[in-house]
Phi, psi and omega in degrees: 000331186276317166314101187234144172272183191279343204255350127339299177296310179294342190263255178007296167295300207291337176287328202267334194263328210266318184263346162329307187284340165312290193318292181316312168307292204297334188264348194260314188064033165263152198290160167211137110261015157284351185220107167254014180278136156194143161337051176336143174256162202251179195274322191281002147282325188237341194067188193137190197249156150257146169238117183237095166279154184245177140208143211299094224229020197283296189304317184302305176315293184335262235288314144340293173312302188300328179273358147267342161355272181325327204256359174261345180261004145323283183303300195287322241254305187288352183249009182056041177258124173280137172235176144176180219041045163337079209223120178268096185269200185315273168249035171203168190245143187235126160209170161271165180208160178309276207260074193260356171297301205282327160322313203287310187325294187296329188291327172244046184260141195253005192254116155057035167288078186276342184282335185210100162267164187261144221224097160314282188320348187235345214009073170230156168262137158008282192299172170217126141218179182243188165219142167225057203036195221325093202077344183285147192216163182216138194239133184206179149278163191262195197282327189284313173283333127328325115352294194277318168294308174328296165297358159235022155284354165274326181286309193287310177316295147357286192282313159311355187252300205287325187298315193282340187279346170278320171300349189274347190104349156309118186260117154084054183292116128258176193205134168185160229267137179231083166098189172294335196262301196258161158238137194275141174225118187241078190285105165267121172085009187276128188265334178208117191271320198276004150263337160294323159308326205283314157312297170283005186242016159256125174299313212050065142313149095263125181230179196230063180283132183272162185267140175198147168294322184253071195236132173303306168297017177072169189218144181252160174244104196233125189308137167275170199289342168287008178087012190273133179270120199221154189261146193220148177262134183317344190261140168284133207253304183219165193237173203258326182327314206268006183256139180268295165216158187193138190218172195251125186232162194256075189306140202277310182332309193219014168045050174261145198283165199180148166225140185242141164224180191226165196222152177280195191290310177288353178248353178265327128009275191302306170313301165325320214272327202282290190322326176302312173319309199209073173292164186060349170273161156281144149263116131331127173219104188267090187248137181035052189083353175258147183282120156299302175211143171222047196290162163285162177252105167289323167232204185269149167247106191243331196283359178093015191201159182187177188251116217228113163227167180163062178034079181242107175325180176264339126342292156319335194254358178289303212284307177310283194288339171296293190310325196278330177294319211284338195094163192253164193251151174307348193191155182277169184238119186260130166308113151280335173206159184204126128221193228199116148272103195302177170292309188288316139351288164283348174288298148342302196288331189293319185293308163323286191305323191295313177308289186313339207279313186279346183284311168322310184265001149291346225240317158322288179321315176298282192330306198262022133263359169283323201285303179234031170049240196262018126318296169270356178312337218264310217280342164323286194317296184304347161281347179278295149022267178310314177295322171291000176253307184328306210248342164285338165266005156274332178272336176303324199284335186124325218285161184268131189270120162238189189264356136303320180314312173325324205270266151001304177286314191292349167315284222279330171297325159307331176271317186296332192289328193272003180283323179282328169317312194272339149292323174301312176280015117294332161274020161283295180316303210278281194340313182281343176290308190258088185313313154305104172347303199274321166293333176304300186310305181326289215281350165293317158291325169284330167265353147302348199282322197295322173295314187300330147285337158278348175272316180309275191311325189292323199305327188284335169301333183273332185263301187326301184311304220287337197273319181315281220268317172307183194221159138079201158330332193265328179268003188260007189255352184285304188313307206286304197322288187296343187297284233279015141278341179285319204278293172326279201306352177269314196298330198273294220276348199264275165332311204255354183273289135026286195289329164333260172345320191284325168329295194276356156247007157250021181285322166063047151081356206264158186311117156287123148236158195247000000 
C-alpha cells in the first residue's frame, strides 16, 4: 500500500494540479480566456427573484371543446345519424340525436377515433357524454382527458418560460413543475423582475387578419395601436405557428424600432396568396386580441419575410421579437406567489457560510495536529487538498451553488476528516503489534480501506438519491456532498498516502508516533 511508482505518483499530482487551477482561478475570480468556467450562485447567495406561476387551463378546455364541434357533426353526417339543436356551451357540446346506440359505437370505437381518441396511460377516452333526456346528450370531456390537456399545456407552458427566460440572457435559471398547475421559476441575479413578469404573463397569440366591414366569418371590433376603431375579420389568414423567426431591427428611413420576421414555407405561401388577393387593403396584425399594427398592403409579400412596426422602443421591439421566437404559451399564466432576494441578503448567507466553513477547518486543523503531529499536518495538506479539487470540479462542471451546497462542502470536511481519523487509529492499532514500521502502515491503510468505503459509498449513495429525486437547493447540496466524497477518497488513499509513505520510508525504522 505504501509503494508507489513514478508513473502512479505522476498521475496523481498532475491530476490534483490540473483541477486545482480551476479552483485557484475561481477564488481569485481572474478573467482567462482559455478557462472561462465559474461557480454559478444559486438565487439564495446572489439574489434574484421566485416566481410561482399557475396556469389557466379553463380558455384551453374552451377553446378544445370548440374545435370539435366540425369533426363530430362530420362523424355523424357520413353515418346518417340525423341531429339538431346543436349548442356549444362554456365546456361542453349539447345536441339531439335519432340513433344515440348507434352514436355510442362510433363515439367509442378504438379504430381511427380522431373525435374522441382512446388514452392508453388511463384507458379512457379523450370524450364523455351523458343523456339528459329526450334523446338529448351532452358531450364534455372526461376526467382522464381533462387530465391529459392539462399536463400537456404544462409541459409546452414549461418549455415556452425556459426559451423566453434563455432568451432575456439568465444564467442558471430554474424552473420546474410544482403540483398539477404550477411552475416554479428561480432567477438568480435577475436585475429587472417586472420585465420578466410582464414577458412570461403574455400568451403571444399571433395572428394575421384583414380589416373589413364585410365578412362571411363575422368581424371582431378591436382598437388600433392609434385609439383607431377598426372591424377585423374573424378568419386568421396565417398564426404565429407559421414564424420560423424575429428579430428587432432599426427602419432605416425615420429609425423607428421595428421586428422583422420570417416565415415558413407554409406561412410564405399563405401569406403571399393574401397580399396578392388584397393589395390596397389593410392587414391586421394581432397579439392577444390586440392590434399591434394595421399597415396597408401596397403590394404582394411573396418572399417570405415582413415587417411589424408600431411605435415600439426598442426594448419593446426586443420583447416583442423574443415572445413571437419562444412561441405562444397555450393557456395564459398567473404570478400566485412572488418574492425578490436582495443582494445584501445573499451576500450575508456567503459570509455566514463562508464563516463557518473557516471556523470549522481551523478547528479541524488544531485537532488532528495536536492529535497525530506530523500526521496529522499531513492529514491537513490533504483537506486543503480537497477543498480545491472540490471546488475545482465544481467550477469544471459549472455548477450552481447554493447555501445547502456550503452545508455539503462542510459535510465533506467532516467525512475527509473522519476518513483519516480511521486510518490513523488503525495504524495505531497495527504499531503495537507489528515490529516493523513500514508493515504496521501498510496493513493499517489495507484494513482502513474497506471500512473508509463503506461509510463513503453508502453517504454517496444517499446523495445520488437526493440529486434524483430532489429539486433545487436540495440537489444542490446533493452535487458538492457527492463531488466532496469522490475528492476524500482520492486525497486519504492516493494523496495523503503518498505523502505518507515518504514520512515512514525515510524514517529507517526509527520510532514513530501516532
Amino acid at each position: 500500500m505504501l509503494n508507489f511508482s513514478k508513473i502512479n505518483v505522476l498521475t496523481i499530482y498532475l491530476l490534483f494540479f490540473f483541477i486545482s487551477i480551476f479552483s485557484v482561478l475561481n477564488l481569485q475570480n481572474i478573467e482567462n480566456k482559455f478557462i472561462e468556467k465559474k461557480i454559478n450562485l444559486g438565487l439564495d447567495l446572489q439574489g434574484g427573484s421566485y416566481l410561482l406561476l399557475e396556469i389557466n387551463s379553463d380558455s384551453l378546455i374552451e377553446e378544445k371543446i370548440q374545435s370539435k364541434v366540425i369533426p363530430i357533426k362530420k362523424l355523424l353526417k357520413e353515418n346518417s345519424i340525423n341531429f339538431r339543436d346543436f349548442k356549444i356551451n362554456e365546456k361542453s357540446l349539447t345536441l339531439n340525436l335519432d340513433d344515440i346506440d348507434k352514436f355510442d359505437l362510433l363515439f367509442k370505437s378504438r379504430k381511427d377515433n380522431s373525435v374522441n381518441p382512446y388514452i392508453d396511460n388511463y384507458r379512457s377516452y379523450e370524450l364523455e357524454y351523458k343523456e339528459i333526456g329526450n334523446n338529448q346528450i351532452n358531450i364534455s370531456f372526461s376526467k382522464f382527458g381533462l387530465l391529459t390537456i392539462n399536463n400537456s399545456a404544462l409541459k409546452q407552458s414549461i418549455e415556452i418560460v425556459r426559451r423566453r427566460i434563455d432568451d432575456v440572457g439568465t444564467k442558471e435559471p430554474t424552473i420546474l413543475q410544482r403540483g398539477e398547475k404550477r411552475i416554479l421559476v428561480e432567477l438568480p441575479g435577475l436585475k429587472d423582475p417586472e420585465r420578466i413578469k410582464a414577458l412570461l404573463g403574455k400568451t403571444a397569440q399571433l395572428n394575421f387578419r384583414l380589416v373589413t366591414d364585410n365578412n362571411e366569418f363575422g368581424t371582431d371590433e378591436l382598437i388600433s395601436e392609434n385609439g383607431e376603431k377598426l372591424n377585423i375579420s374573424k378568419r386568421i389568414i396565417m398564426s404565429g405557428e407559421n414564424l420560423i423567426d424575429a428579430q428587432p431591427s432599426i427602419q432605416n428611413q425615420n429609425n423607428e424600432p421595428t421586428v422583422s420576421f420570417t416565415l415558413d414555407r407554409l406561412g410564405a405561401q399563405k401569406f403571399g396568396r393574401t397580399t396578392t388577393d388584397n393589395v390596397g387593403k389593410r392587414l391586421a396584425i394581432v397579439l392577444d386580441g390586440e392590434i399591434i399594427s394595421a399597415p396597408n398592403i401596397n403590394e404582394p409579400i411573396t418572399a417570405g419575410n415582413g415587417m411589424i412596426s408600431g411605435n415600439f422602443s426598442f426594448q419593446e421591439a426586443t420583447d416583442l421579437a423574443l415572445l413571437l421566437r419562444s412561441g405562444a404559451l397555450p393557456t395564459p399564466l398567473t404570478v400566485v406567489e412572488e418574492r425578490t432576494v436582495g443582494p445584501d441578503l445573499g451576500e450575508d448567507s456567503i459570509k455566514s457560510g463562508v464563516t463557518s466553513l473557516i471556523v470549522g477547518f481551523i478547528l479541524v486543523i488544531l485537532f488532528m495536529m495536536y492529535k497525530y503531529k506530523i500526521f496529522g499536518i499531513i492529514a491537513n495538506a490533504s483537506l486543503i487538498a480537497n477543498l480545491l479539487m472540490l471546488i475545482g470540479v465544481l467550477t469544471i462542471l459549472e455548477a450552481t451553488l447554493t447555501l445547502p451546497g456550503i452545508a455539503g462542502i462542510i459535510l465533506t470536511v467532516g467525512m475527509a476528516v473522519d476518513a483519516n481519523v480511521l486510518i490513523f487509529e488503525r495504524i495505531r492499532e497495527e504499531l503495537k503489534t507489528e515490529k516493523s514500521i513500514i508493515h504496521a502502515f501498510d496493513s493499517g491503510y489495507t484494513k482502513a480501506k474497506i471500512t473508509v468505503l463503506d461509510a463513503n459509498i453508502t453517504t454517496l449513495i444517499a446523495a445520488i438519491i437526493l440529486f434524483a429525486f430532489g429539486s433545487g437547493p436540495v440537489k444542490g447540496f446533493a452535487i458538492t456532498l457527492g463531488i466532496g466524497i469522490i475528492t476524500t477518497l482520492f486525497t486519504a488513499y492516493f494523496l495523503a498516502r503518498h505523502l505518507t509513505s515518504l514520512v515512514v520510508l525515510n524514517t529507517k525504522n526509527k520510532e514513530i508516533k501516532i
